[in-house]
C-alpha positions in Angstrom: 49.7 101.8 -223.1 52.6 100.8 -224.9 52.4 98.1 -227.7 54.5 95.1 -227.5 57.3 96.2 -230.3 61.0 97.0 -230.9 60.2 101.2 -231.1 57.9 100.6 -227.8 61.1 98.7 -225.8 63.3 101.7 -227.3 60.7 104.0 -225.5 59.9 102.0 -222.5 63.8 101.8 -222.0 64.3 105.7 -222.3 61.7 105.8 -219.8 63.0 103.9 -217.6 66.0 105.4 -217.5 64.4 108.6 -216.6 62.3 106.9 -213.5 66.0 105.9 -212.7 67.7 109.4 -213.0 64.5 110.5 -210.9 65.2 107.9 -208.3 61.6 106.3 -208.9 63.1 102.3 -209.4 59.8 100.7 -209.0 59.0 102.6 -212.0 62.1 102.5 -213.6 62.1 98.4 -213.2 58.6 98.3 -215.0 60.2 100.0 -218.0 62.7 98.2 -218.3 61.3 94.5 -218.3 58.9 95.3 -220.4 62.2 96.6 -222.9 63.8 93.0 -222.0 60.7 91.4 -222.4 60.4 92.6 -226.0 63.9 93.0 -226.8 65.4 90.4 -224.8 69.3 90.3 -226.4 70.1 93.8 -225.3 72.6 94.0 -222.8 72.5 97.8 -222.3 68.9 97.2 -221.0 69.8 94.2 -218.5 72.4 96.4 -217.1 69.8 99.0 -216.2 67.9 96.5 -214.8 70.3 95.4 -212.5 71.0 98.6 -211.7 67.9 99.9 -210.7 66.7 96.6 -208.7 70.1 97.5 -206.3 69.1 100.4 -206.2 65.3 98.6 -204.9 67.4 96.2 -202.0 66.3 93.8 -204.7 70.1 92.3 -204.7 69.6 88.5 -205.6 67.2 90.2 -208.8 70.0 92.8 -209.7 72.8 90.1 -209.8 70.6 88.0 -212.3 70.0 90.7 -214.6 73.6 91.5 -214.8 75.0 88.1 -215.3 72.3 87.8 -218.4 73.8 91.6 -219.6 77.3 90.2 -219.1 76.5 86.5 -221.1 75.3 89.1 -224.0 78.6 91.0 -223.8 81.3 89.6 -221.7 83.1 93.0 -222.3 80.2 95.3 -221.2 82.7 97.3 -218.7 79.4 99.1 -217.1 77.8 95.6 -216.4 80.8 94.6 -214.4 80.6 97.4 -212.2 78.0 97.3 -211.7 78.1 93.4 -210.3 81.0 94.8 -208.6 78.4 96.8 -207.1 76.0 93.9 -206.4 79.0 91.7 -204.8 79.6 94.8 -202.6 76.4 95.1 -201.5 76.7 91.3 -200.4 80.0 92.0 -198.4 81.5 89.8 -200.6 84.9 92.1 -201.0 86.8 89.9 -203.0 84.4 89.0 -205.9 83.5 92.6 -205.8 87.2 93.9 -206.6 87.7 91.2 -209.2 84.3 92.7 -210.9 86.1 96.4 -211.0 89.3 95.0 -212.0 87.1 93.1 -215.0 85.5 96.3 -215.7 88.7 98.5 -215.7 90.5 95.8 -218.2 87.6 96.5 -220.6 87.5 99.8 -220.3 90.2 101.7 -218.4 88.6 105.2 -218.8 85.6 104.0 -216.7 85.6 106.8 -214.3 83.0 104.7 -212.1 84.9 101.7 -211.7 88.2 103.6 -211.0 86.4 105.4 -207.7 84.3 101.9 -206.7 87.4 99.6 -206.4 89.1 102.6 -204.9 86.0 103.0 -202.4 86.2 99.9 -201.6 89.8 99.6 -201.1 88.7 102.2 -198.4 86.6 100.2 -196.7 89.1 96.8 -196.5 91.5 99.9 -195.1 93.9 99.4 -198.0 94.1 103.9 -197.3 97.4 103.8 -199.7 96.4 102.4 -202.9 92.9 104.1 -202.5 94.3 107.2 -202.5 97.3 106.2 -205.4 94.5 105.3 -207.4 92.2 108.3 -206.8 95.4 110.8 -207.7 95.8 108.9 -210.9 91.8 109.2 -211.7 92.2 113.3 -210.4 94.8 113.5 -212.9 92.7 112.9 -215.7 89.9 113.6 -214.4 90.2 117.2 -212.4 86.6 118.4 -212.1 85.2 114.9 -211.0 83.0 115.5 -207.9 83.0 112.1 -207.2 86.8 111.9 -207.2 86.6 114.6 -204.5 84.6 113.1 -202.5 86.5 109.6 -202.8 89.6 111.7 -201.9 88.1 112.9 -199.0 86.7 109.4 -197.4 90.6 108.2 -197.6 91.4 111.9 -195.4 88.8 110.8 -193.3 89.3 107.1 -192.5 93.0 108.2 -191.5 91.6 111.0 -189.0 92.8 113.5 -191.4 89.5 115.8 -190.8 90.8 119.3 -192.1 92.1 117.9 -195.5 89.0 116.0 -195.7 86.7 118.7 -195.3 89.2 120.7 -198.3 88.1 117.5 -200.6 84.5 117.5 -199.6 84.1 121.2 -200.4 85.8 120.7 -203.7 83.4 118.1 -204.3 80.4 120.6 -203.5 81.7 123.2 -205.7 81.8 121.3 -208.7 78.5 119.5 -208.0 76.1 121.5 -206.0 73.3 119.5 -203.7 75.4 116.5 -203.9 74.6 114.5 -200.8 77.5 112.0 -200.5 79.7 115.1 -200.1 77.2 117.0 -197.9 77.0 114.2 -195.4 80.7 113.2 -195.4 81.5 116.8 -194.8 79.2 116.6 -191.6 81.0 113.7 -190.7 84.4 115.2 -190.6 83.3 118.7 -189.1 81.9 116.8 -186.4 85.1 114.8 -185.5 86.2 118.4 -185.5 84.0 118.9 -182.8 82.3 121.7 -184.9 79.1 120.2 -183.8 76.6 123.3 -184.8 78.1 123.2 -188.1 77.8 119.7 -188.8 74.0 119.6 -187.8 73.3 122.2 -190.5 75.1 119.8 -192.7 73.0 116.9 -192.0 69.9 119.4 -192.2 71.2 119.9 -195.4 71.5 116.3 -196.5 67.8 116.0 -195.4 66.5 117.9 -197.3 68.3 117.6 -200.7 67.3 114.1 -200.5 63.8 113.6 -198.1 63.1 110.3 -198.7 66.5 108.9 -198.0 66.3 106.9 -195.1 70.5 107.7 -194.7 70.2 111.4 -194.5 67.5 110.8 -191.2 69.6 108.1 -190.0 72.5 110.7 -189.5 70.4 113.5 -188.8 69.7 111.1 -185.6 73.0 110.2 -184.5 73.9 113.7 -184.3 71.2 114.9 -182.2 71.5 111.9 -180.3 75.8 112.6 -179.7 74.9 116.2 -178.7 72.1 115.2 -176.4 69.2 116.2 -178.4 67.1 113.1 -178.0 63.7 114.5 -178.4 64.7 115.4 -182.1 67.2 112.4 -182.0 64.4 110.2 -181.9 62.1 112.0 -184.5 64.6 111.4 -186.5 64.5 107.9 -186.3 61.1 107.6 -186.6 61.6 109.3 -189.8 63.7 106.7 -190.9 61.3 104.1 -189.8 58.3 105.9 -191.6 60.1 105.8 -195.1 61.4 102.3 -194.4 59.6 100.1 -191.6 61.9 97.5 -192.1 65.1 99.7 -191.1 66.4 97.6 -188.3 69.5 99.2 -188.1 68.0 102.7 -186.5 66.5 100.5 -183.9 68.4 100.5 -181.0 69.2 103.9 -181.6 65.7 104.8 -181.3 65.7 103.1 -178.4 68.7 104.7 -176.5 67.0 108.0 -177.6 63.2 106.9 -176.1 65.3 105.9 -172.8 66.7 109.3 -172.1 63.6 110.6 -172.6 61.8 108.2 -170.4 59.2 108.2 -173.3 58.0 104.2 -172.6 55.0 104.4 -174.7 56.4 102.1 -176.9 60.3 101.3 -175.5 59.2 97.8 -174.7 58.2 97.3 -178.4 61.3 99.0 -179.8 63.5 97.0 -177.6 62.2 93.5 -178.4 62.2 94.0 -182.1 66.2 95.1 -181.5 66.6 92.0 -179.5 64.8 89.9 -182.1 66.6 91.2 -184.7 70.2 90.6 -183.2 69.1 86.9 -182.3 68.0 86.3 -186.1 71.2 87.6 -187.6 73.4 86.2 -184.8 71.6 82.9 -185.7 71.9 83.1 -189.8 75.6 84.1 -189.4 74.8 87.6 -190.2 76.9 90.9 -189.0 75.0 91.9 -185.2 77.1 95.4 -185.5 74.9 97.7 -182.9 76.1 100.2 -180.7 77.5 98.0 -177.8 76.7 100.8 -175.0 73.0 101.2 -176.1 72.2 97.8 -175.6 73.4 98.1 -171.9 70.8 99.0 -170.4 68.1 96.1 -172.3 67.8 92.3 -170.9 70.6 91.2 -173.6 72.0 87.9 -173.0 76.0 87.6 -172.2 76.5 85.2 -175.6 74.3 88.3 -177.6 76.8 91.1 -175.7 80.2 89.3 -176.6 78.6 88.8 -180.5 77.7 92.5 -180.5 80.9 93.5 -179.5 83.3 91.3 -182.2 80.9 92.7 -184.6 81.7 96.2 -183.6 85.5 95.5 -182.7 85.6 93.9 -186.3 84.0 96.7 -188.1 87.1 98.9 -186.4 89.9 96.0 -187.3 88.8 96.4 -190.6 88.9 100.0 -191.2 91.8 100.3 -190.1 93.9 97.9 -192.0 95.3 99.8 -194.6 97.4 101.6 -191.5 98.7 98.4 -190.1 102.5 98.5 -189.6 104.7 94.6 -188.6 104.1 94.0 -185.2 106.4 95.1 -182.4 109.7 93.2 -181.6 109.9 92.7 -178.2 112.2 95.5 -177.1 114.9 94.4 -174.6 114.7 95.8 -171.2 117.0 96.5 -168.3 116.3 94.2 -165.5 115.0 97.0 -163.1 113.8 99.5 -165.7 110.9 100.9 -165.4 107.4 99.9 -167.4 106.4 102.4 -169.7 102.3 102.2 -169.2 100.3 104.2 -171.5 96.8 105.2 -170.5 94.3 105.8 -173.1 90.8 108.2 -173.0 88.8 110.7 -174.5 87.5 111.4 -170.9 90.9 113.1 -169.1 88.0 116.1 -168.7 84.8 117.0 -166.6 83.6 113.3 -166.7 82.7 110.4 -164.4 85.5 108.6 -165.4 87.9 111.6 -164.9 86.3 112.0 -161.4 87.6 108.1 -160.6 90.6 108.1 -162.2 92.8 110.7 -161.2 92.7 109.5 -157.5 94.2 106.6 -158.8 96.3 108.4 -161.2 97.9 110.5 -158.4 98.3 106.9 -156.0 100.7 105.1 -158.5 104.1 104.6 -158.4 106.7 106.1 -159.8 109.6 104.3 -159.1 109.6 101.2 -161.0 107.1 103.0 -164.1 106.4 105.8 -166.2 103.0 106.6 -166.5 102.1 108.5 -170.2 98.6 109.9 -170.8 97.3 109.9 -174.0 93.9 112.3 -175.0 91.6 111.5 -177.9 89.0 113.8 -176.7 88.1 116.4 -179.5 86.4 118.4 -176.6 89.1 119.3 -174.2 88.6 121.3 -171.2 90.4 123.1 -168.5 91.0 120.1 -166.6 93.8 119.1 -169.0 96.0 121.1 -167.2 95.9 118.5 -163.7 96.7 115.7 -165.9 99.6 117.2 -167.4 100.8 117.4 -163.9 100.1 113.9 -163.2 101.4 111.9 -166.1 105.1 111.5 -166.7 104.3 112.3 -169.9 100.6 113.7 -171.6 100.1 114.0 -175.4 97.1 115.7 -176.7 96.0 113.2 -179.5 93.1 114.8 -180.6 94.2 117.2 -183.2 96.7 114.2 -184.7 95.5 111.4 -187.5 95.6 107.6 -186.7 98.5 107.0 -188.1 100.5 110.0 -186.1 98.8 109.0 -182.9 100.1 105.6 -183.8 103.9 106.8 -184.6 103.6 108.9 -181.0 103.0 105.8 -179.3 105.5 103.6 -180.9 108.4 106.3 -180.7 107.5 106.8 -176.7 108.0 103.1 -176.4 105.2 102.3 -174.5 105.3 98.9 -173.3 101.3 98.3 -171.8 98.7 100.3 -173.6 95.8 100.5 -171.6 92.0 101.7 -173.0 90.0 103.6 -170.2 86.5 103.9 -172.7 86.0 100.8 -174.4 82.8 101.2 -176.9 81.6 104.5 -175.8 81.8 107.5 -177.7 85.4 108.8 -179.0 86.9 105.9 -177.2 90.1 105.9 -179.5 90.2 102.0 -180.2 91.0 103.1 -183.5 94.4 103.0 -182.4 94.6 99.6 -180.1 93.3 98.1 -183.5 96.8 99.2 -185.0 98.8 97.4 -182.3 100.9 100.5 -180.9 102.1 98.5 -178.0 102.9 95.1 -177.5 100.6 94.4 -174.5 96.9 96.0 -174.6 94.2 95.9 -172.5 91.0 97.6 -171.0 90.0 98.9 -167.9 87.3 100.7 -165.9 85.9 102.9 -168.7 83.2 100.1 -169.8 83.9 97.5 -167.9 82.9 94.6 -170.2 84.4 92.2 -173.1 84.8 94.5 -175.9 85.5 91.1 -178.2 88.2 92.6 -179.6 91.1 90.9 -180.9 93.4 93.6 -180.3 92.6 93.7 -176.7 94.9 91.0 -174.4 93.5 91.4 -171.1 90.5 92.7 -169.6 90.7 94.0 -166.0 88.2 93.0 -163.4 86.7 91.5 -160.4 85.9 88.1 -159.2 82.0 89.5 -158.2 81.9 91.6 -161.6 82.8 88.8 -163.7 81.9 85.3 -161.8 82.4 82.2 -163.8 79.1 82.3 -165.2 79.8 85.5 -166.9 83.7 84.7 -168.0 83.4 82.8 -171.4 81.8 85.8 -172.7 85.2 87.8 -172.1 86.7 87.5 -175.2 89.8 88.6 -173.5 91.8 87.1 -171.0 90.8 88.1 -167.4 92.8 90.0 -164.8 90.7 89.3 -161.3 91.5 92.1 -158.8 91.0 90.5 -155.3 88.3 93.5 -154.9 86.0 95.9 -157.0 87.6 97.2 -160.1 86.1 100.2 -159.7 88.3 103.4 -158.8 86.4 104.5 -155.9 88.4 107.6 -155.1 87.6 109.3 -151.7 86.0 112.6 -153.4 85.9 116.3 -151.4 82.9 117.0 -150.2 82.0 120.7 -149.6 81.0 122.4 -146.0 78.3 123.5 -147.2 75.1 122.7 -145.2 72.2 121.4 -146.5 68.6 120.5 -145.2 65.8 119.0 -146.5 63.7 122.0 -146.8 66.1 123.7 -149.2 66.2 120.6 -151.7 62.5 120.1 -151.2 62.5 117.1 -149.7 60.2 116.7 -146.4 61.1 116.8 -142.8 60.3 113.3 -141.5 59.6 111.1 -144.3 61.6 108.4 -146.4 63.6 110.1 -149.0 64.0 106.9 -151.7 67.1 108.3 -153.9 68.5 107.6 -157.0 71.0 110.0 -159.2 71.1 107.1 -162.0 71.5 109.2 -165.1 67.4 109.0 -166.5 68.2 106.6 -169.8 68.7 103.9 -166.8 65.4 103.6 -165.6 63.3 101.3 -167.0 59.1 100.6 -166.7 59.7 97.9 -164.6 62.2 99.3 -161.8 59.9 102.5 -161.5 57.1 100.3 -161.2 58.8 99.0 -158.2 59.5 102.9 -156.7 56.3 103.8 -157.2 55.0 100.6 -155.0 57.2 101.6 -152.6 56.6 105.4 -152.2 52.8 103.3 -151.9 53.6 101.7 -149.8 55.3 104.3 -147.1 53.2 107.2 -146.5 54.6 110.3 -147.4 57.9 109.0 -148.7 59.7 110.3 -151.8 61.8 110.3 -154.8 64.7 111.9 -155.5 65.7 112.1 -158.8 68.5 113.7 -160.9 67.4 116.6 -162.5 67.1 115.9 -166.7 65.0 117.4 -169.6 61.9 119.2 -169.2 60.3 116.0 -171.6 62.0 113.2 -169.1 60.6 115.4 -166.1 57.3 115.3 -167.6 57.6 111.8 -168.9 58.8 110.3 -165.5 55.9 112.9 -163.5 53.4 111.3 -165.7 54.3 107.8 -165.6 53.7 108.2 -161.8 50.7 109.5 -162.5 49.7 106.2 -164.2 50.9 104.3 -161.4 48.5 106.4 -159.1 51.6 108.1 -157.8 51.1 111.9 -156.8 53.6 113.4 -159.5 55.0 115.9 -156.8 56.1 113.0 -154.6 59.5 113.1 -157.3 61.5 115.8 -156.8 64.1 116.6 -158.4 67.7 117.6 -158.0 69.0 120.5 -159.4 72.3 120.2 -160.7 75.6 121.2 -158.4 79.1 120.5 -158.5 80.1 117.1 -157.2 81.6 118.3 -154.5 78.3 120.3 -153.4 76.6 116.8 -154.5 77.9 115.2 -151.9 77.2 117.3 -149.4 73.4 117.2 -150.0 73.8 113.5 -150.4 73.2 112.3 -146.6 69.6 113.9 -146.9 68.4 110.8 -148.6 67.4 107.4 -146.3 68.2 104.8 -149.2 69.7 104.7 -152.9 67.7 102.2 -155.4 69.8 101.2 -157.8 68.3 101.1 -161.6 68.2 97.3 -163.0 70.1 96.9 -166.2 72.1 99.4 -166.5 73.5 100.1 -162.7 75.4 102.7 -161.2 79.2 103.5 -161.4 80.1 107.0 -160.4 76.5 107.4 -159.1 77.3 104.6 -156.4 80.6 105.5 -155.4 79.1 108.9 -154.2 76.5 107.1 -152.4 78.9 104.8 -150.8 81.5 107.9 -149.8 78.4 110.4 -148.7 77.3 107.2 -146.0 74.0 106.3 -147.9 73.2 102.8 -148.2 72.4 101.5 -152.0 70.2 98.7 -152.5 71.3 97.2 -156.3 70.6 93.7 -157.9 73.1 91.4 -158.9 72.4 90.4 -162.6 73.9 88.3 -164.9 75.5 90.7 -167.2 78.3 93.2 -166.3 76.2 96.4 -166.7 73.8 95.0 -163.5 76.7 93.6 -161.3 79.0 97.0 -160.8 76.8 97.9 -157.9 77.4 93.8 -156.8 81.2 94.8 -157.0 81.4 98.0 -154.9 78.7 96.8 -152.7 81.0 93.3 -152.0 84.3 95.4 -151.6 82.9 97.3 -148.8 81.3 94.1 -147.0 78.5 95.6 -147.3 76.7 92.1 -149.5 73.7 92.9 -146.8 72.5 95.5 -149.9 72.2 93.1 -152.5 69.1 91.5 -153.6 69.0 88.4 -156.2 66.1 89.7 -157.8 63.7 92.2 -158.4 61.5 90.5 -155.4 64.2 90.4 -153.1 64.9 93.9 -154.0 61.7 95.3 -153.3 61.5 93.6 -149.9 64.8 94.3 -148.5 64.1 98.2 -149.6 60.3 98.5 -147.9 62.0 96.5 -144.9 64.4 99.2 -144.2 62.2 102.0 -145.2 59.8 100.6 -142.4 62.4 99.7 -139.7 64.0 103.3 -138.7 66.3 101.1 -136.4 67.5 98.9 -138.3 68.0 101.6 -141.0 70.5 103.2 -138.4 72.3 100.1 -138.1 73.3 99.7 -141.5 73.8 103.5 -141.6 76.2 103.4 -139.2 78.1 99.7 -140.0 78.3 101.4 -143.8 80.0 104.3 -142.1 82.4 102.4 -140.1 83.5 100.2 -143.2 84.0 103.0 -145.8 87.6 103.5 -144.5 88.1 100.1 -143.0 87.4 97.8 -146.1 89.5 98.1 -149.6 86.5 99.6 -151.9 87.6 103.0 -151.2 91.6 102.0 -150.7 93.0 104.1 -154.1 96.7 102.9 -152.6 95.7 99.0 -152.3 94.2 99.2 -156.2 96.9 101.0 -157.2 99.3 98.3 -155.7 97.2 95.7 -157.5 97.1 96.9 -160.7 100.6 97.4 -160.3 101.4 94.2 -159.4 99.4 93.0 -162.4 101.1 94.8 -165.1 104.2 93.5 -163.8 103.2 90.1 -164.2 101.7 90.1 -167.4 105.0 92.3 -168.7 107.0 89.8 -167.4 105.0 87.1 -169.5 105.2 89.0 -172.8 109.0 88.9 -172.4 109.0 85.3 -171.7 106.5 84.5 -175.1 104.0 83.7 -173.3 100.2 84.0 -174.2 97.5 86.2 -172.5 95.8 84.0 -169.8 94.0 84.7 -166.9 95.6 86.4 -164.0 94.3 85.8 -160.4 95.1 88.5 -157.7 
């Protein structure tokens, strides 16, 4: 026990420091009160204090032990950064860089200070004075690690992956095990599409550091982007087992436990991420969460639109360093054409590729030019048919922000239009730096992606009704039917029957190709009712993972449902798809999260689709396609309804013919599957809203 003296503090201050070196704070923050207590005019010990309480979450705590370090020595250079530290830690960016500043003017050599405000002048996108200030610190300072690693978070905010990984390695050579690097070198090997190679980085990072709930967290969200969900969500629950209070991994964890179809405890999960977004979206508090992962939960419209300015915001921010003025509007010959400028990372083997380039190849040439722009970093061999569709077609991928940004201005584009929205390498990046005068989103996600930078949003009258439109935070472009690119797809000779796809003879074959992260509890619930319900009917199901097989066989098991009445597809070509798709009776469309891609097959193979028309735009898409094609018979109000119209037709084989065969007449008669007629409209829509830019006008709603 130590005694209550000046030697004792001197001692319980040393120790303290070492619990701090150690990354033991709770016992580092013992020490060093009981230094203050018994030496209470020592600034050096109040700094460490502070220090050590940030390092605990214990912000409020840190900021009062520095403001008593800095009233003992206003000129303690350390104490201001570290308050600078504290301020940051607080998102309050301002007070923060005024604290480096102070620290800076008190001591210019203070290494720490120099790479902070620099840091942080990285993450208010100010890229060009970060990395000014960097240089000048690598100057002096040659064999910093940390100056490495700063250097290579500028590379890597401006997309400049291959001179970021040179800075990261740098870093790692001079300090070996040192995780900041480690993990930022993952970060830019993966944007690389290097994706083995960044996983053994973030194994790396977990284990240099095993209790960091950050090195987890990112050992998820790899495994998660490359489809590893089983150890995706391990990893989460990692993070959640050193911190149970780590909110942020939540929904995450919860888009990981939905591919699986592991619902042992999804309900939980997802209430504590919708609980957690309503609190912070009620304090004033950032909602950031991956906007596509909370697609598929009950989320409200007003909780949708706040997720997505918080996300927007986040990308607005980044990249402010790289804004340039904004575009003069460029005078035009009276007849000239429009220079449009699509936008994807999905020009590839993709659902949206499959859509698009029917429309692609259906618009006109005469009074536009059409330029494609990639941001994919995994291209495939299906680049080549998009080169031969576009006027133009860049490959963005291998460029940085900033040149993507100068390939865009130069080509003059007039209309910038994003095809992903917030799914994965969407490229908004760029739409954030204002590369064109008019930008907008279509198709790709299909919902407000409360971004600023985004003028117009394209869409439908039944996709977005008027309930749903002041949670747009763009302007609204109505189509007079779906906005979906239902492109007429081949389907292949080949013949198919039941018996091959193991599907019986003379039964109901209940369908539903939805990829498996769509179901939920509730809407199997429902199947498994139905297959109940109508002796010897069954499921068909996508196939998935061996764990979401044996998840979904032994949730039907639960729901005394013989596991083999879900059978499952094995996977074919979509033109093979198709072929096989008239085996089925009915589609059931999932609940929250409907289908796109999934439907349109359905639709084109003759199937009928029984969807629900919710209040959100990731339940209505189904409402949309299913409205185009007149066929509104298919649409139940609720889960109820649903349920009912389904077992109806399942039990009327008559009636089931009838609608087979009016769904058959319509697919060519009404406008869902008319490419030409959406082509014409969106057309006729980018005219219009070109014609308002040149006359000043402001984005407003456009009605077709």
């Amino acid at each position: 026990m130590l005694a209550r003296d000046r030697t004792d503090a001197e001692v319980a201050f040393y120790l303290g420091t070492i619990a701090h070196t150690r990354g033991a704070d709770h016992a580092a923050v013992e020490y060093y009160m009981l230094a203050a207590e018994v030496t209470p005019d020592v600034a050096e010990i109040h700094n460490n204090l502070g220090n050590a309480l940030l390092a605990l979450g214990r912000v409020a705590e840190a900021a009062d032990a520095l403001s008593r370090a800095l009233d003992l020595r206003p000129d303690f250079a350390a104490a201001w950064n570290s308050l600078g530290n504290v301020h940051d830690a607080l998102d309050e960016s301002e007070a923060a860089m005024a604290d480096y500043t102070a620290a800076l003017k008190h001591d210019p050599s203070l290494g720490a200070a120099w790479l902070n405000r620099a840091q942080l002048r990285i993450e208010l996108g100010d890229h060009e004075r970060a990395e000014n200030e960097i240089g000048a610190h690598l100057e002096v300072h040659p064999d910093d690690a940390a100056g490495h690693n700063a250097l290579g978070l500028v590379h890597q905010r401006a997309a400049r992956h291959d001179q970021a990984i040179n800075a990261f390695r740098r870093a790692l050579e001079l300090r070996q095990g040192y995780l900041q690097a480690v993990t930022n070198l993952a970060i830019s090997t993966m944007a690389l599409g290097r994706h083995e190679e960044a996983v053994e980085f973030y194994r790396a990072a977990a284990d240099l550091a095993p209790d960091r709930l950050e090195a987890h967290a990112n050992l998820g969200h790899i495994y998660q982007t490359l489809g590893r969900h089983q150890e995706s969500a391990e990893a989460f629950r990692r993070v959640l087992e050193i911190d149970p209070d780590a909110e942020q991994v939540l929904p995450f964890l919860a888009h990981a436990l939905m591919y699986l179809c592991d619902w042992s405890d999804l309900d939980s999960v997802l209430q504590r991420v919708l609980d957690s977004l309503k609190r912070r979206q009620a304090t004033g508090e950032s909602v950031s969460a991956p906007p596509f992962g909370i697609a598929g939960t009950p989320a409200s419209p007003e909780l949708r639109l706040a997720v997505a300015r918080s996300v927007s915001g986040e990308i607005e921010q980044a990249m402010k360093g790289l804004a340039r003025p904004p575009l003069p509007v460029m005078p035009r010959e009276a007849n000239g054409p429009i220079r449009v400028g699509y936008v994807s990372p999905d020009f590839r083997e993709h659902s949206l590729g499959m859509v698009f380039q029917g429309l692609l190849s259906a618009h006109s040439h005469e009074d536009f030019l059409w330029f494609g722009y990639s941001v994919s970093p995994r291209p495939d061999l299906s680049f080549a048919s998009y080169e031969r569709e576009f006027d133009c077609f860049v490959d963005l991928g291998p460029l940085s922000f900033a040149e993507s940004v100068e390939q865009i201005r130069e080509d003059r584009i007039d209309i910038l239009i994003d095809l992903a929205g917030h799914t994965r390498d969407s490229g908004l990046e760029l739409f954030a730096l204002r590369p064109a005068p008019v930008q907008l989103h279509y198709l790709g996600y299909g919902a407000t992606l409360g971004a600023d930078f985004i003028d117009y949003l394209v869409t439908d009258p039944v996709h977005t009704p008027a309930s749903l439109a002041p949670y747009c935070s763009e302007a609204l472009i109505y189509l007079p039917h779906s906005f979906m690119a239902a492109t007429p797809a081949e389907v292949a000779t080949t013949h198919y029957s039941r018996e091959q796809c193991g599907l019986p003879a003379d039964s109901v074959v209940f369908a539903c190709f939805n990829a498996h992260y769509k179901i939920d509890p509730t809407i199997f619930t429902v199947w498994m009712r139905l297959l109940e319900r109508i002796p010897g009917s069954v499921l068909w199901l996508r196939e998935g993972s061996s764990t979401a097989t044996r998840n979904l066989r032994d949730a039907a098991m639960a729901r005394s449902v013989d596991p083999e009445r879900l059978v499952f597809a094995e996977r074919l070509d979509r033109a093979e798809h198709l072929a096989r798709h008239c085996l089925a009776d009915l589609v059931l469309d999932t609940r929250f999260h409907v289908g796109g891609v999934t439907t349109v097959d359905a639709l084109w193979s003759g199937v009928p689709v029984i969807t629900i028309a919710g209040p959100s735009h990731s339940m209505r898409t189904g409402t949309s396609m299913l409205s185009a094609i007149g066929m509104q018979k298919l649409i139940a109000s609720d889960l109820e309804t649903y349920e009912s119209l389904a077992l109806d037709l399942a039990n009327d084989p008559e009636r089931r013919a009838r609608v087979w065969a009016e769904l058959d007449a319509k697919r060519l008669s009404e406008p869902l599957f008319d490419t030409q007629q959406l082509a014409h409209n969106l057309e006729t829509a980018y005219r219009r809203i070109w014609r308002r830019y040149l006359a000043g006008e402001a984005p407003r709603d456009l009605h077709l």
